[in-house]
C-alpha positions as CSV (number, residue, x, y, z in Angstrom):
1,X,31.7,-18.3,-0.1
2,X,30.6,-16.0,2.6
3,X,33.1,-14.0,4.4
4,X,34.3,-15.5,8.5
5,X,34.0,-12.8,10.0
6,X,32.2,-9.6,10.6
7,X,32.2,-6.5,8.7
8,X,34.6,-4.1,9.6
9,X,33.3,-1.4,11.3
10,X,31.0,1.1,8.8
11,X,30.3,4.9,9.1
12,X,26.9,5.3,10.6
13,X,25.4,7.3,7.6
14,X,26.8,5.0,5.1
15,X,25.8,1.9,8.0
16,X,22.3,3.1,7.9
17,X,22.1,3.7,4.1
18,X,23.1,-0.2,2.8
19,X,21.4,-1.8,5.9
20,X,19.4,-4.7,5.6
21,X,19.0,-5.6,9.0
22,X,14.9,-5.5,9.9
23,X,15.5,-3.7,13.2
24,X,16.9,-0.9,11.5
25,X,14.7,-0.9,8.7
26,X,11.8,-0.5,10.6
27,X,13.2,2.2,13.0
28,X,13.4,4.1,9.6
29,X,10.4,3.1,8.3
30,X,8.8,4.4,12.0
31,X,10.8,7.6,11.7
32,X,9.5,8.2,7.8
33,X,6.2,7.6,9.1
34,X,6.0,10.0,12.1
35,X,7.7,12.5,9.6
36,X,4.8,12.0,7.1
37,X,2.1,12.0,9.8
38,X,3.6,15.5,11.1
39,X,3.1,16.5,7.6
40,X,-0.6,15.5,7.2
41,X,-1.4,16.5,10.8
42,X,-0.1,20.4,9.8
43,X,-2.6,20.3,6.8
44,X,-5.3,19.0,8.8
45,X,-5.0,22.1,10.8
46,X,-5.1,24.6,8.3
47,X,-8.0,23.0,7.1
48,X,-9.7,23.3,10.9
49,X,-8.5,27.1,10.9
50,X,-10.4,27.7,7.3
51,X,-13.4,26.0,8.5
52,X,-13.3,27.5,12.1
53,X,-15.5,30.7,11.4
54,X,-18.3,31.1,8.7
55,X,-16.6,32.2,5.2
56,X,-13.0,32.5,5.9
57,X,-10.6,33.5,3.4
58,X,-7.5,31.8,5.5
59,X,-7.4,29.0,2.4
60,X,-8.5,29.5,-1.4
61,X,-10.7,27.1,-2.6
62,X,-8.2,25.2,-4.8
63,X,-5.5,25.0,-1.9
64,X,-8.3,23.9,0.3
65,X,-9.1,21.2,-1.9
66,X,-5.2,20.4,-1.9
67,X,-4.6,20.3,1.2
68,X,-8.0,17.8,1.6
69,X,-6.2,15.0,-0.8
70,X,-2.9,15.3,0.6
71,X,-4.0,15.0,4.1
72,X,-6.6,12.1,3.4
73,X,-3.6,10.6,0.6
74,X,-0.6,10.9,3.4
75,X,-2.2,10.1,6.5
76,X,-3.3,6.4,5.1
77,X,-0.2,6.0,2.7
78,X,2.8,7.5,3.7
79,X,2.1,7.8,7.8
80,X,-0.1,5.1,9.3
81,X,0.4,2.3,6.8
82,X,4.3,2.7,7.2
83,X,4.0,3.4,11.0
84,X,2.7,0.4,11.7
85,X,5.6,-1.6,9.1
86,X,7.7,-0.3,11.4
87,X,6.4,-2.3,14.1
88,X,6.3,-5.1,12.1
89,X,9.6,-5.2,10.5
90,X,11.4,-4.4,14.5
91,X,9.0,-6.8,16.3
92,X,7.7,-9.6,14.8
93,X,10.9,-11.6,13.7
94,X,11.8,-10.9,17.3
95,X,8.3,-12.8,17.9
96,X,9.1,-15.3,16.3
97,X,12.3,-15.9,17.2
98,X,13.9,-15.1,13.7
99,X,17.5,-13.5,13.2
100,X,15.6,-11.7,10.3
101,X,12.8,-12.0,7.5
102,X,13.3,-13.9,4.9
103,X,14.5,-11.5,2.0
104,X,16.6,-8.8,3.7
105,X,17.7,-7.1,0.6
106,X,13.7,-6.7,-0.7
107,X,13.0,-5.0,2.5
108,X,15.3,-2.4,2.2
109,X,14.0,-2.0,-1.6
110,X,10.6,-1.6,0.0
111,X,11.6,0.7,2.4
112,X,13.7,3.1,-0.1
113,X,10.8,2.6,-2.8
114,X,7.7,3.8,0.1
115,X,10.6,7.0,0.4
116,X,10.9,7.6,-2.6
117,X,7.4,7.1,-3.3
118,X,6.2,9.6,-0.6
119,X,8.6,12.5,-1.9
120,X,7.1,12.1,-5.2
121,X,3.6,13.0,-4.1
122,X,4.8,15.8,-1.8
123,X,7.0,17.0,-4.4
124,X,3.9,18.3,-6.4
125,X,3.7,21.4,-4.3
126,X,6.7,23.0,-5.4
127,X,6.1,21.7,-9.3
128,X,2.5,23.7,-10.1
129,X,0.0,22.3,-7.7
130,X,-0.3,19.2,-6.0
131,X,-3.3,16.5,-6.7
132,X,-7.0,18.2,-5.9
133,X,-9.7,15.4,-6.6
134,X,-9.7,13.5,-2.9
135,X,-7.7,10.6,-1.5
136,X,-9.9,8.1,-4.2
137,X,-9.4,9.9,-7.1
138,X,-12.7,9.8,-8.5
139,X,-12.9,9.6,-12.4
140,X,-13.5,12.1,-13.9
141,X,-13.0,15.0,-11.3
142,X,-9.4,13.0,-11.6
143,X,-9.3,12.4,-15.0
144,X,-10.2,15.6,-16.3
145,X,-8.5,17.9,-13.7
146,X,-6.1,20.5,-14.6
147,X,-2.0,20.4,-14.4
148,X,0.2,17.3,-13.2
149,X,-1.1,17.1,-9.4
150,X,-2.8,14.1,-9.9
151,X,-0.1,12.4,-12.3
152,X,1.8,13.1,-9.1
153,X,-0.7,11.0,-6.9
154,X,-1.1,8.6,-9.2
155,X,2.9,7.7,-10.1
156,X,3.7,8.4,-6.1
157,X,1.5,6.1,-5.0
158,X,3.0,3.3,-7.8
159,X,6.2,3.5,-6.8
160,X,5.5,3.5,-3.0
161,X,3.1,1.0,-3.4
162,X,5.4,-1.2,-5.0
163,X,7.3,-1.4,-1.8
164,X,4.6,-2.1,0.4
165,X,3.4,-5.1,-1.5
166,X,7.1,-6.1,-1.8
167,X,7.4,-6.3,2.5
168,X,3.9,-8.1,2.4
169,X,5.3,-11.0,0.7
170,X,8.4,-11.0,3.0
171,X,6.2,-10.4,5.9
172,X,4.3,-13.9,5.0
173,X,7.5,-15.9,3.8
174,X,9.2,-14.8,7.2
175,X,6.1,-15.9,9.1
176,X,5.6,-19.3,7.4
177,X,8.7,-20.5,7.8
178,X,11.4,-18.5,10.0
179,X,9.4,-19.3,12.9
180,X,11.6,-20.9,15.9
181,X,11.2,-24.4,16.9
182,X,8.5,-25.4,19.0
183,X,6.2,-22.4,18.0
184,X,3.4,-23.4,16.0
185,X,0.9,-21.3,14.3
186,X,-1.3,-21.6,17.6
187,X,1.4,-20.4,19.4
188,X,2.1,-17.1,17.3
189,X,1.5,-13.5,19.1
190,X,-1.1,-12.3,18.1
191,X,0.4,-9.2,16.5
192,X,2.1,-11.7,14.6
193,X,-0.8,-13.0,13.2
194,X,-2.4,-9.3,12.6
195,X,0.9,-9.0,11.0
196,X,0.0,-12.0,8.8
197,X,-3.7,-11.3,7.8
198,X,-3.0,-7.8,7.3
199,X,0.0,-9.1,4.6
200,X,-2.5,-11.0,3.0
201,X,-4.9,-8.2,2.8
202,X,-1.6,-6.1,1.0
203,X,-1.3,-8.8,-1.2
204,X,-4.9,-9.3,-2.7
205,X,-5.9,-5.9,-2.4
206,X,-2.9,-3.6,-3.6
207,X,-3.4,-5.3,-7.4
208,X,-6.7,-3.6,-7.4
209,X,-5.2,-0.7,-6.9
210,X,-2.0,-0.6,-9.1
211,X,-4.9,-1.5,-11.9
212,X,-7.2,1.2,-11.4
213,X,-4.0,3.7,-11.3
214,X,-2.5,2.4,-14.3
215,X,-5.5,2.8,-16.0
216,X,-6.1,6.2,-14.4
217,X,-2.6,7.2,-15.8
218,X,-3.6,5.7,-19.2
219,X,-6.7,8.2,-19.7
220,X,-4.5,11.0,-17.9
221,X,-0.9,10.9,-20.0
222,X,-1.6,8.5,-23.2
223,X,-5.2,9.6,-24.0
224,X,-7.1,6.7,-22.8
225,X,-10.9,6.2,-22.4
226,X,-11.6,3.8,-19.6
227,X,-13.1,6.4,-17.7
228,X,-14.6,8.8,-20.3
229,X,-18.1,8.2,-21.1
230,X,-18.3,10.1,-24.2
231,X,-15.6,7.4,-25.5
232,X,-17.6,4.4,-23.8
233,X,-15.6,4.3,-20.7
234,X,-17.3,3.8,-17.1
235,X,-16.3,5.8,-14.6
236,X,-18.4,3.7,-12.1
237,X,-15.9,1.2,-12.3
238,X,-12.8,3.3,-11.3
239,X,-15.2,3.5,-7.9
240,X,-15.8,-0.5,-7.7
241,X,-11.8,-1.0,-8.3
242,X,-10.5,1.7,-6.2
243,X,-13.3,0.1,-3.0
244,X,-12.0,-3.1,-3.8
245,X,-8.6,-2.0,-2.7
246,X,-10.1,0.5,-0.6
247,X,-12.2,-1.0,1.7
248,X,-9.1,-4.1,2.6
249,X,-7.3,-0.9,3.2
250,X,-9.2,0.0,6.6
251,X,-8.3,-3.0,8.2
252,X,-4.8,-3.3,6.3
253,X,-4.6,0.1,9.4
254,X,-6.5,-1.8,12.1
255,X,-6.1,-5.7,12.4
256,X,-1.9,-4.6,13.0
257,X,-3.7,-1.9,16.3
258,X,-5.8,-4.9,17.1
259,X,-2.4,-7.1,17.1
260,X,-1.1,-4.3,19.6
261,X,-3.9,-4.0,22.1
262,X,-3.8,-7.7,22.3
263,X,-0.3,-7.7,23.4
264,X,-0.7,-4.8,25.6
265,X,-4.1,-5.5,27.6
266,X,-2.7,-8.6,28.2
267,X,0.9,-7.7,29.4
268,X,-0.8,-4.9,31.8
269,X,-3.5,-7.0,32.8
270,X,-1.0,-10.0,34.1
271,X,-3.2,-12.3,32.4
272,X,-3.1,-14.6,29.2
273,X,-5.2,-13.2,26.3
274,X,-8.7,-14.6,27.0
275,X,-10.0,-16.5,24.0
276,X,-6.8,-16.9,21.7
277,X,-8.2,-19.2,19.6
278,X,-11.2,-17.1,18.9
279,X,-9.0,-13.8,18.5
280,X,-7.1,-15.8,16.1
281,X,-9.8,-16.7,14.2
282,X,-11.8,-13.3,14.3
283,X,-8.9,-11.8,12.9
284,X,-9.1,-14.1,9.8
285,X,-12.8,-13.5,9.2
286,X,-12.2,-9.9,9.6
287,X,-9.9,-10.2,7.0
288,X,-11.8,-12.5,4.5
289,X,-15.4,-10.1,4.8
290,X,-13.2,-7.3,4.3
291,X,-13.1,-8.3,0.5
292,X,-16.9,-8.9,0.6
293,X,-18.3,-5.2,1.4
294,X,-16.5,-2.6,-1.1
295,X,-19.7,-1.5,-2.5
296,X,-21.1,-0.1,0.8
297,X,-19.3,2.8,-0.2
298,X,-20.8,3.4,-3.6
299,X,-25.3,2.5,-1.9
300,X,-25.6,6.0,-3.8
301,X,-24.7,5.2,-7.1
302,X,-27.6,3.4,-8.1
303,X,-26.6,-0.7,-8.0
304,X,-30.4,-1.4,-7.3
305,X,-31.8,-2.2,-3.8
306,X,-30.8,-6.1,-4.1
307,X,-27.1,-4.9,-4.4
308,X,-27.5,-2.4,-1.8
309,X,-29.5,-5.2,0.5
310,X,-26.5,-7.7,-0.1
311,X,-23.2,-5.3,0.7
312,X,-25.5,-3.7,3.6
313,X,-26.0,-7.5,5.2
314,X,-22.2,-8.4,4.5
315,X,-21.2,-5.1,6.1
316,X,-23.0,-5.6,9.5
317,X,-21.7,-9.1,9.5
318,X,-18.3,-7.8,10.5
319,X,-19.5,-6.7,13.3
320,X,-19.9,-10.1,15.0
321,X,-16.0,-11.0,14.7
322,X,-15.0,-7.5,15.7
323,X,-17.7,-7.9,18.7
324,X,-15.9,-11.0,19.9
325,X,-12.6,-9.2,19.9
326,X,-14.2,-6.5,21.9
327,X,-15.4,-9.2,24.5
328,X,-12.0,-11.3,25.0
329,X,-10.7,-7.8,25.2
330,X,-12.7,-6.7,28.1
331,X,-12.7,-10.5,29.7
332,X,-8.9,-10.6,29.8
333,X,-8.7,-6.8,31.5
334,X,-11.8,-9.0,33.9
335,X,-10.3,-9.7,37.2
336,X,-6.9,-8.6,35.8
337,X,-3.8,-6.9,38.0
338,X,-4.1,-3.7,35.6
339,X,-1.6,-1.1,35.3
340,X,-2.4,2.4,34.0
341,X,1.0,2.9,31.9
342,X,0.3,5.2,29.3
343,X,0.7,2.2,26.8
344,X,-2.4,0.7,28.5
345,X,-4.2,3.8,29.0
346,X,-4.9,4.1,25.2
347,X,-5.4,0.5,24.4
348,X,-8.2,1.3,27.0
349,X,-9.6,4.7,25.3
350,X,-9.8,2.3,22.1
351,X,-12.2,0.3,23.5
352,X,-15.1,2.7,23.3
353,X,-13.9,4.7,20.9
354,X,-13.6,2.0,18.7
355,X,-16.9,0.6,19.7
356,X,-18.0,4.1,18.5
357,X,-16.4,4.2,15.2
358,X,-17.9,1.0,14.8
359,X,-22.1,1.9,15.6
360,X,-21.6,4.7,13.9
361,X,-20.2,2.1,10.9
362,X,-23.4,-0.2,11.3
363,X,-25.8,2.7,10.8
364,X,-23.5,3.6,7.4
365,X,-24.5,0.1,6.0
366,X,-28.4,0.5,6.1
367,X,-28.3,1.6,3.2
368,X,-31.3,3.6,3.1
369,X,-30.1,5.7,5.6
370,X,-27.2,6.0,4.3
371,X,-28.4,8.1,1.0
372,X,-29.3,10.7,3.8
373,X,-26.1,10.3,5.7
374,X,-23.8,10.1,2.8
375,X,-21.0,13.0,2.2
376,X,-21.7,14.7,5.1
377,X,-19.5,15.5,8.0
378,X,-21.2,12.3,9.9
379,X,-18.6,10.4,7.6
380,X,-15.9,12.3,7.7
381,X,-16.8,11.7,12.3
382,X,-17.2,8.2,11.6
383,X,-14.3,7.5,9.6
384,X,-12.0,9.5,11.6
385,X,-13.3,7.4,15.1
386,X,-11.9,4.0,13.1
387,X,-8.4,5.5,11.9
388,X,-7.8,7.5,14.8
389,X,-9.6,5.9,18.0
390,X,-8.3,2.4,16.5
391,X,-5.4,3.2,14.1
392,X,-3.4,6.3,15.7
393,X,-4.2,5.3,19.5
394,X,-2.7,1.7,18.2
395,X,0.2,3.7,17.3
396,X,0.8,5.7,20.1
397,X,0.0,2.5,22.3
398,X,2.8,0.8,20.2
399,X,5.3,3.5,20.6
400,X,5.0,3.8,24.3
401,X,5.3,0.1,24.8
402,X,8.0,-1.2,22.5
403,X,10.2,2.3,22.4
404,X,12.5,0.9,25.2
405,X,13.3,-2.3,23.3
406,X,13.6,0.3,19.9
407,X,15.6,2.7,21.5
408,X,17.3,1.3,24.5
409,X,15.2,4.3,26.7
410,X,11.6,4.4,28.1
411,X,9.7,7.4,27.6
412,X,8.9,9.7,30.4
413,X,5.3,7.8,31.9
414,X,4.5,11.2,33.6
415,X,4.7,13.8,30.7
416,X,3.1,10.6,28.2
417,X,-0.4,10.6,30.4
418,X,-0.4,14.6,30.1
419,X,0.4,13.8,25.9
420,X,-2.6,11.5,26.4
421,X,-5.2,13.2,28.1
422,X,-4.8,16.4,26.0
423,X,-4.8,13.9,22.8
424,X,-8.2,11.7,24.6
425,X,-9.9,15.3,25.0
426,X,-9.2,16.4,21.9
427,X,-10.0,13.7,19.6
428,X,-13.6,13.3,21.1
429,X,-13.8,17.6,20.8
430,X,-12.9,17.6,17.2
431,X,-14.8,14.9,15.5
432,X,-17.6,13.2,18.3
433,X,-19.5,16.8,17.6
434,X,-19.1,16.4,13.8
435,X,-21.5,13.5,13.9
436,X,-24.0,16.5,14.5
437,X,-22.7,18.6,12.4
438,X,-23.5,16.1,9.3
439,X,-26.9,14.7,10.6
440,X,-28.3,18.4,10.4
441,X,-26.6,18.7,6.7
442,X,-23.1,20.2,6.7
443,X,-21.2,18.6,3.3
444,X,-18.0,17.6,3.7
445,X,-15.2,18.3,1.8
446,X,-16.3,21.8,1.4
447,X,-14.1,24.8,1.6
448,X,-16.3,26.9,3.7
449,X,-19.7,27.5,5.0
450,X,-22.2,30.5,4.9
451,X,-23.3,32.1,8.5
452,X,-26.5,31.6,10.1
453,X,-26.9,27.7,9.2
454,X,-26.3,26.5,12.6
455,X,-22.6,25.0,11.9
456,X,-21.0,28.1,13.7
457,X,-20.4,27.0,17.0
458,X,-20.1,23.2,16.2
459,X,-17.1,24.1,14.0
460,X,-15.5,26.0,16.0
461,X,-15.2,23.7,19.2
462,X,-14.2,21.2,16.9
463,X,-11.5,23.4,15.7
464,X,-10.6,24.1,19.5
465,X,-10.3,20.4,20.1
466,X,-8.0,20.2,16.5
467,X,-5.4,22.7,18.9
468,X,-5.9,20.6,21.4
469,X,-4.3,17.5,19.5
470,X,-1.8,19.3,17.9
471,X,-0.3,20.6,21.8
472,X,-0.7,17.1,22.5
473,X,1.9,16.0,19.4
474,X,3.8,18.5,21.0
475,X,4.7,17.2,24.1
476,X,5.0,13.3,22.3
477,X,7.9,15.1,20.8
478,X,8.9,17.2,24.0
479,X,9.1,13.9,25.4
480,X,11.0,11.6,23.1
481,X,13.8,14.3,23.3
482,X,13.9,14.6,27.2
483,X,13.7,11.2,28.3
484,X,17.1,9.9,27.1
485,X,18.5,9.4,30.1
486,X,15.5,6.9,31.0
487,X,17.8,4.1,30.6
488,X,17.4,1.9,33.2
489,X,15.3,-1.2,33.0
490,X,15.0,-1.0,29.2
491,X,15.3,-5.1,28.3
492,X,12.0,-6.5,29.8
493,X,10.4,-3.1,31.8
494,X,6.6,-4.1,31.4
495,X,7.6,-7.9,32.6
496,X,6.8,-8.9,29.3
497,X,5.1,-12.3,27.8
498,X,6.7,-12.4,24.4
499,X,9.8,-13.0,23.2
500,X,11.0,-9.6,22.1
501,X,11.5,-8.7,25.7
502,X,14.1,-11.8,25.8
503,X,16.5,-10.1,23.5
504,X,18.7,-6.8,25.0
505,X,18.0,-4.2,24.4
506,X,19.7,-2.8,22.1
507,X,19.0,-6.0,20.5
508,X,22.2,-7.2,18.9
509,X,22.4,-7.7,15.3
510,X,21.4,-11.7,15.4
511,X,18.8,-11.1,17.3
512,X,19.1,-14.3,19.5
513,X,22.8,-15.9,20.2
514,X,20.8,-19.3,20.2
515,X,17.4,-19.9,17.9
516,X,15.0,-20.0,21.3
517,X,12.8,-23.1,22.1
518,X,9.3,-22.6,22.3
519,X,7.3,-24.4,24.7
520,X,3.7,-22.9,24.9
521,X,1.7,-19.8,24.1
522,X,3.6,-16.5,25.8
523,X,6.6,-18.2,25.2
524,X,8.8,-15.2,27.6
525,X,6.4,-15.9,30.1
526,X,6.2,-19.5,30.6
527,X,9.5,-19.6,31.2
528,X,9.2,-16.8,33.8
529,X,6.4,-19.2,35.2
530,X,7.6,-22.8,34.8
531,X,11.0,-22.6,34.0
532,X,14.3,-20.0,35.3
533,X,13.0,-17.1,33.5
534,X,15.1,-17.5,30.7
535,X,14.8,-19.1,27.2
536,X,16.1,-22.2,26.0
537,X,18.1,-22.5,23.6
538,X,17.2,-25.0,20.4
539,X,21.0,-25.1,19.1
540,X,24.0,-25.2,20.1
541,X,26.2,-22.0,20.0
542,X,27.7,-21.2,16.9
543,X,28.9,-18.7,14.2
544,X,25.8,-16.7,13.5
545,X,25.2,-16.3,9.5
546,X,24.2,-12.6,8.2
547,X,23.9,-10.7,4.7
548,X,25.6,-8.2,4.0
549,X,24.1,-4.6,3.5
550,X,23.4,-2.8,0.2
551,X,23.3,-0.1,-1.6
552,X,21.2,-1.2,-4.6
553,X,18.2,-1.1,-3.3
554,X,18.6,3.0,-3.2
555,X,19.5,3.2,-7.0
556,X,16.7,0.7,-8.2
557,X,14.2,2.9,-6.4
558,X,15.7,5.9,-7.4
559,X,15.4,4.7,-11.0
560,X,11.6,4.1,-10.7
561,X,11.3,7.4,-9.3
562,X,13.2,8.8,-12.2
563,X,10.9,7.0,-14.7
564,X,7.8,7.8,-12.5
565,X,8.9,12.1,-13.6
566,X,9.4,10.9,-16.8
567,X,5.3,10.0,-17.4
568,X,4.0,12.6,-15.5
569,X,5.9,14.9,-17.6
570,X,5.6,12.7,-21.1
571,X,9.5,13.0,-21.6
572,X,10.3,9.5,-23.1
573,X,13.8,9.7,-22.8
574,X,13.5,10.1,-18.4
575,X,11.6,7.1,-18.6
576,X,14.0,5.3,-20.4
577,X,16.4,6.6,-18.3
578,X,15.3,5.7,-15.0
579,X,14.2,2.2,-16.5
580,X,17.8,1.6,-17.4
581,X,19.5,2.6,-14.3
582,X,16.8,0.0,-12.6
583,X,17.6,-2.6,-14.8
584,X,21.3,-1.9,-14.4
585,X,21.2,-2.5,-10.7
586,X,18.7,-5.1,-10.7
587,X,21.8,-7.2,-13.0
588,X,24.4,-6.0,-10.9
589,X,22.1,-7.5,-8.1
590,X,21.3,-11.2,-9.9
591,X,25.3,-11.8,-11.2
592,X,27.3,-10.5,-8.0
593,X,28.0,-13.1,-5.4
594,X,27.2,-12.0,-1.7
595,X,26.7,-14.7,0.4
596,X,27.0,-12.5,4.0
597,X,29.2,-13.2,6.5
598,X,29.3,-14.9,9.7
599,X,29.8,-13.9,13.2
600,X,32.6,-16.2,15.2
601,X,31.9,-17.6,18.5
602,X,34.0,-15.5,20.5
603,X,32.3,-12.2,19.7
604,X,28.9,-13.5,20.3
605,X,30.5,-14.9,23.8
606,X,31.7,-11.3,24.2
607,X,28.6,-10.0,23.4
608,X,26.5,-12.5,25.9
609,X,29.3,-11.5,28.7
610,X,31.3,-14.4,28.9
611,X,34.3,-13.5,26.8
């Protein structure tokens, strides 16, 4: 039996600690993210200030080559990828009308588990070293390099990873059949359904890579061969397992920006999205020829010139999907009422940028070419205008348009287009010159450079524009703390289309006193239009069912991190250990009865103002 009422009243450490409630949950996963990305955005500067001038000896070459795999490991791991579930766990239950996702206790294990996953891997600075052979982990600079760095990676991104396919599955549960009445899959946002091709992309591509790191632990701790030719092993297939993760992985970080822009463009242009259907359906074949091109990575390693001809056709076929999205994009903003909120302003910048990132990604796939453009710094420039110009200007769009509804304040619009321009300026400074820099033959991933080669001056404005960003970080934080008081016209303040902007803001606990009735596409706003501006309700008003919070999902993670230490260090009895307390908690979990508790009538009536 549940309990009648509501929980009595909680500290809020020990409140935030055992919650289960999405909203919160994803404000922490947003807040672990930003702290993450701070993290990777510090190394990526020391790394500008090495390469600055012509043989600096700011970095030694083994921290240099540190710093390089933590910053390329933590900027996709443990900052954008859990960036963007923080969108998704606050928002899109809200979009679909849900009082939560489906399993509220496995989202908090995947939250504590991508926490405890993340200090794991950064914890291998202070213990000897952290991992040195890139963010892929090559076999055998991985296999055979020195100390536990890479043992570090490798259990780190286990245990974190764990989590992240954990909140897939609940994403796509949640989205399949929490969904309010009246909204059919046709009628979903569409970051709801980037929400739901991207979980799919988690779920098919993050076995790849729990396979290649288990067997990358096996050669590392328990004397394995897969990857040790003189034993037999291949390390050419560590490369086709960690691309076949790998490559999902670049649009597990855009399809959710895409989601964003979609719902943004079309909230500031006043207009419904132009070509739904098409967006919809883009975003699915985006998803599915993700899985087709892995090997366009690996046109160097010698897979023969059919191979090569086959990934290199697959790989420019994305382009047509992505092209219609680009289209509908620019015929929605067509003839549009646009506003120039900061929100807007860098879904706008990601238009060409993008489009950018995205020539520069069809001249990658001719594979002839390719062999001449390959590890250079025309990569590194091409890589960087996807994840940032789409990924991280998806984020910052994202933060600027949904941090009222997150944190009952809007952000100062005035100091955000400074933090925007100065971010615009230098993004293109840093990496739009580095295109350049690798088509006349700079290597990337190099420590340093000799004078007189012609990289001088092209470094150094790049590093210039690096500053640039990082003052621009600045005032995003400058602002955050000084707009507080911004607290008027927080519950709908961009006249929103979607049902999020229904709720109050704070949005209570429930979500919605009454499940809402959906009755077309922008469900918010065709109420606004054809009805009193207000949902309707599909239920009566009654006692709202909840679940109560927990503090298990802490001590299970905790005890996979334990065991995680015990195999990078060999020490069977920490494994055991940590296996045990997981175990313990995962049976205190399956035999203790909690079925939640309900919230009576009367205090929902409070909360709606008519108690």
């Amino acid at each position: 039996m549940s309990n009648s009422t509501a929980s009595s009243k909680k500290s809020v450490l020990w409140d935030w600690l055992t919650t289960v409630d999405h909203k919160k949950i994803g404000i922490m996963y947003f807040f672990g993210g930003l702290f993450f990305f701070t993290i990777a955005g510090i190394e990526a500067m020391l790394m500008r200030i090495q390469l600055m001038f012509p043989e600096m000896g700011f970095l030694g070459e083994q921290t240099y080559n540190e710093l390089l795999t933590m910053h390329g490991t933590t900027m996709l791991f443990l900052a954008a990828m859990p960036l963007f579930f923080g969108f998704m766990n606050f928002v899109m239950p809200l979009q679909i009308g849900a009082r939560d996702v489906a399993f509220p206790f496995i989202n908090s294990l995947g939250l504590w588990l991508f926490i405890f996953g993340g200090i794991i891997l950064n914890i291998s600075m202070l213990a000897g070293g952290a991992p040195d052979a890139g963010w892929t982990a090559y076999a055998p600079l991985s296999t055979t390099s020195p100390g536990n760095g890479v043992d570090f990676y490798v259990m780190g991104l286990q245990v974190a990873g764990a989590g992240t396919l954990m909140s897939a599955i609940n994403f796509l549960v949640t989205i399949v059949n929490m969904r309010a009445p009246g909204m059919s899959m046709m009628r979903m946002p569409l970051f709801t359904w980037t929400t739901f091709v991207t979980s799919m992309l988690i779920l098919f591509a993050f076995p790849a890579l729990t396979i290649g790191l288990l067997l990358l632990m096996m050669d590392r701790v328990f004397g394995g061969a897969f990857f040790d030719t003189a034993m037999g092993g291949n390390v050419v297939i560590y490369q086709h397992i960690f691309w076949i993760f790998g490559h999902p992985e670049v649009y597990i970080l855009i399809l959710p920006a895409f989601g964003i822009f979609s719902e943004i463009i079309s909230t500031f242009a006043k207009k419904r999205l132009f070509g739904y259907s098409a967006m919809v359906f883009a975003t699915m074949i985006i998803g599915f020829l993700g899985f087709m091109v892995w090997a366009h990575h690996m046109f160097t390693v010698g897979m023969g010139p059919v191979a090569n001809a086959i990934f290199a056709v697959a790989t420019m076929a994305i382009a047509v999907p992505t092209g219609i999205k680009i289209f509908n994009w620019l015929l929605t903003l067509w003839g549009g009422r646009i506003s120039f909120t900061v929100a807007n302003l860098f879904a706008l910048a990601f238009i060409p940028s993008f489009v950018l990132g995205g020539v520069t990604g069809v001249q990658l796939a001719m594979s002839a070419a390719d062999y001449q453009f390959h590890d250079t710094y025309f990569v590194v420039a091409h890589f960087h205008y996807v994840i940032i110009g789409g990924s991280v200007f998806g984020i910052f769009a994202g933060t600027f348009y949904w941090w009222p509804k997150m944190f009952g304040y809007r952000l100062s619009e005035s100091l955000g287009k400074w933090f925007f321009w100065l971010f615009l300026i230098g993004f293109h400074l840093t990496f739009f010159i580095q295109h350049f820099l690798g088509l006349i033959g700079m290597p990337r991933r190099v420590a340093s450079y000799l004078d007189g080669q012609g990289f001088n001056e092209m470094n150094f404005i790049s590093s210039m524009g690096a500053f640039l960003m990082a003052v621009a970080f600045i005032l995003l934080v400058i602002n955050v703390l000084i707009s507080r008081k911004n607290t008027d016209n927080v519950q709908d303040p961009w006249d929103g289309r979607t049902l999020e902007w229904a709720t109050t803001s704070p949005v209570q606990e429930y979500n919605f006193a009454q499940t809402p009735l959906i009755r077309d596409l922008d469900a918010l706003w065709y109420e606004k239009m054809s009805g009193n501006g207000k949902m309707k309700a599909a239920e009566p008003l009654d006692e709202i069912h909840m679940p109560n919070g927990s503090i298990l999902p802490i001590f299970i993670a905790l005890g996979l991190s334990i065991a995680a230490f015990g195999v990078i260090y060999s020490a069977w009895f920490v494994i055991g250990a940590g296996l045990l307390l997981t175990f313990a908690m995962m049976f205190i979990r399956s035999i203790k009865e909690d079925h939640g508790y309900h919230i009576p009538v009367s205090e929902i009536k409070k909360d709606k103002g008519e108690g």
